[in-house]
N, C-alpha and C positions, 0 to 999 in steps of 0.2 A: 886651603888646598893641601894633601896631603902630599910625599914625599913617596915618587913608586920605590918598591921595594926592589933590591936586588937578583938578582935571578933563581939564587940559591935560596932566599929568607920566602922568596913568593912559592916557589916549590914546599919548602918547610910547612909556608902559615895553609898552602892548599893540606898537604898530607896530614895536618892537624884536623883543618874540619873536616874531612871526609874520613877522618877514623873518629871524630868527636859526632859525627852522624850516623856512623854503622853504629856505635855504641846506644844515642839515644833512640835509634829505631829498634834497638833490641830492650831496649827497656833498664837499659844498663845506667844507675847515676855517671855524672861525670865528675871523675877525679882528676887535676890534671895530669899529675901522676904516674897515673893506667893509662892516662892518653899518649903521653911523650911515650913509655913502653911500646905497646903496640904498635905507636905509629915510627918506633923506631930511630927516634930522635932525643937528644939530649934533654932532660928537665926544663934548666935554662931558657933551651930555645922556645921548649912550650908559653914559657912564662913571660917570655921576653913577648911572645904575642897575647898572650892573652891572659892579663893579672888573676884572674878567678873565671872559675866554673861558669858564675851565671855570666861574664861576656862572652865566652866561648858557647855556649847554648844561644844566646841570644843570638850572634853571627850564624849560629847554625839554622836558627828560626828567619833569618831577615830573609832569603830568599822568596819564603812561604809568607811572611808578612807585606813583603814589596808586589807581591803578584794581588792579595789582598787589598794593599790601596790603590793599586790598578782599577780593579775590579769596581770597588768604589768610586773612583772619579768616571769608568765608565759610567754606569750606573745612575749617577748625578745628572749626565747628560742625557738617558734617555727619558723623553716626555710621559709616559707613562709611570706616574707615580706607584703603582701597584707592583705592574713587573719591576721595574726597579727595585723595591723592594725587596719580594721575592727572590731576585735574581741573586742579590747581595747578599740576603742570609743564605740561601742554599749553596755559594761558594765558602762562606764563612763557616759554615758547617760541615762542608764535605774536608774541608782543611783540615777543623779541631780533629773530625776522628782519622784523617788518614798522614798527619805531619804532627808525631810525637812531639816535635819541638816545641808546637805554637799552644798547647794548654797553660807549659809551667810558666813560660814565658810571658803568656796575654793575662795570666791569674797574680805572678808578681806585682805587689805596691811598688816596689823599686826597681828602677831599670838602672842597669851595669852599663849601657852605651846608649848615649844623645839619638845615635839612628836610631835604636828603637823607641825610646819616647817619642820622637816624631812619628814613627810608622803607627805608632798605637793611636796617639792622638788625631791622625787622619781616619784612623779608622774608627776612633769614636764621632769625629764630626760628620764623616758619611754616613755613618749608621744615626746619627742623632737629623741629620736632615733629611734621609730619607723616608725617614720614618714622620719627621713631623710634615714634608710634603706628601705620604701618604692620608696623613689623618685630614690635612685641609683639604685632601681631594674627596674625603669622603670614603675611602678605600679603606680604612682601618677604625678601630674603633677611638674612641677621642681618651678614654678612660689611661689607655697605654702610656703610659712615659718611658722617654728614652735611655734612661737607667735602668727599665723592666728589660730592655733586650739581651745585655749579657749576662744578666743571671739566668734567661729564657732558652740562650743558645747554650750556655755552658749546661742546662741541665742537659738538653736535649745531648752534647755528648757525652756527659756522665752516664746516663739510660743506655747510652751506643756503649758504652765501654764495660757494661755490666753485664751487656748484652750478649756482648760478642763477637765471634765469627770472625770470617774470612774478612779479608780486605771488603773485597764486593757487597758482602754479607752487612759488612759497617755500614758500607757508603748504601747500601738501600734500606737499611734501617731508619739510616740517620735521616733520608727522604722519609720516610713515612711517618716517623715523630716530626719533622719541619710540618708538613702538610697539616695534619693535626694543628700543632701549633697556630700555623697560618690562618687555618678552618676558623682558631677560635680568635684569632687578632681580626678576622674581617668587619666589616661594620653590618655586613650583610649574614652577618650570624642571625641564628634565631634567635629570637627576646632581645635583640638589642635597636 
């Protein structure tokens, strides 16, 4: 259990992520640095929360990750193997391309903080049961392993990201590469 923060260090550690979140929505690395600058606060204090870059991104991504295994454990609960499915990569995806945080984050071998190894590993066991109670149901093809999915999703936002466009623009892109995808993961493709 942690130790609440003081009134002033909880203002501090908020004014750090929501200037360490305008930066990574602008496409900006994070230095801490630039961060304590802008956000107007002493080096120190930056550091005193957050030793490096990648926990400070990470904290910035747990939002976007925590909503993610929501999403998951709903998901798991509903009886339809199919839509579930579907339902989980289409939140998964509409995330990668619209929450800058969750790519460098979900693509790092190493995590900077315990929360997000946990978040990530729920998020591979939802997607890894999801996906194998799709194939037993017949709804997918059997060929699929559950390690083909996030090289599958990441491309689909690497294509979003090549792609372009408006927010909106992404988010209906990135549907119509999923569907595609989907198209070909079904079992009820043709030739299979």
């Amino acid at each position: 259990m942690t130790t609440p923060l003081r009134r002033d260090a909880a203002r501090n550690w908020d004014q750090i992520v929501s200037t360490a979140r305008v930066l990574v929505d602008q496409g900006m690395p994070l230095q801490l640095n630039d961060v304590a600058r802008r956000a107007g606060l002493g080096v120190g204090t930056v550091y005193r929360h957050f030793a490096t870059p990648e926990a400070l991104l990470e904290t910035v991504a747990t939002p976007c990750l925590e909503s993610l295994a929501a999403c998951g454990e709903q998901a798991l609960a509903d009886p339809d193997a199919w839509r579930a499915l579907r339902g989980f990569l289409t939140r998964t995806v509409e995330a990668q391309v619209t929450d800058a945080s969750l790519p460098p984050v979900a693509a790092a071998a190493d995590d900077a903080l315990a929360r997000t190894t946990e978040l990530k590993e729920s998020l591979r066991a939802a997607g890894t049961a999801l996906l194998e109670r799709a194939v037993a149901a017949g709804a997918v093809r059997r060929d699929l392993a559950p390690a083909d999915l996030v090289p599958l999703m990441c491309g689909i936002a690497h294509a979003v990201d090549v792609h372009g466009g408006t927010p909106a623009d992404r988010i209906d892109t990135a549907h119509r590469y999923l569907e595609t995808l989907l198209g070909g993961l079904s079992a009820a493709a043709p030739g299979l």
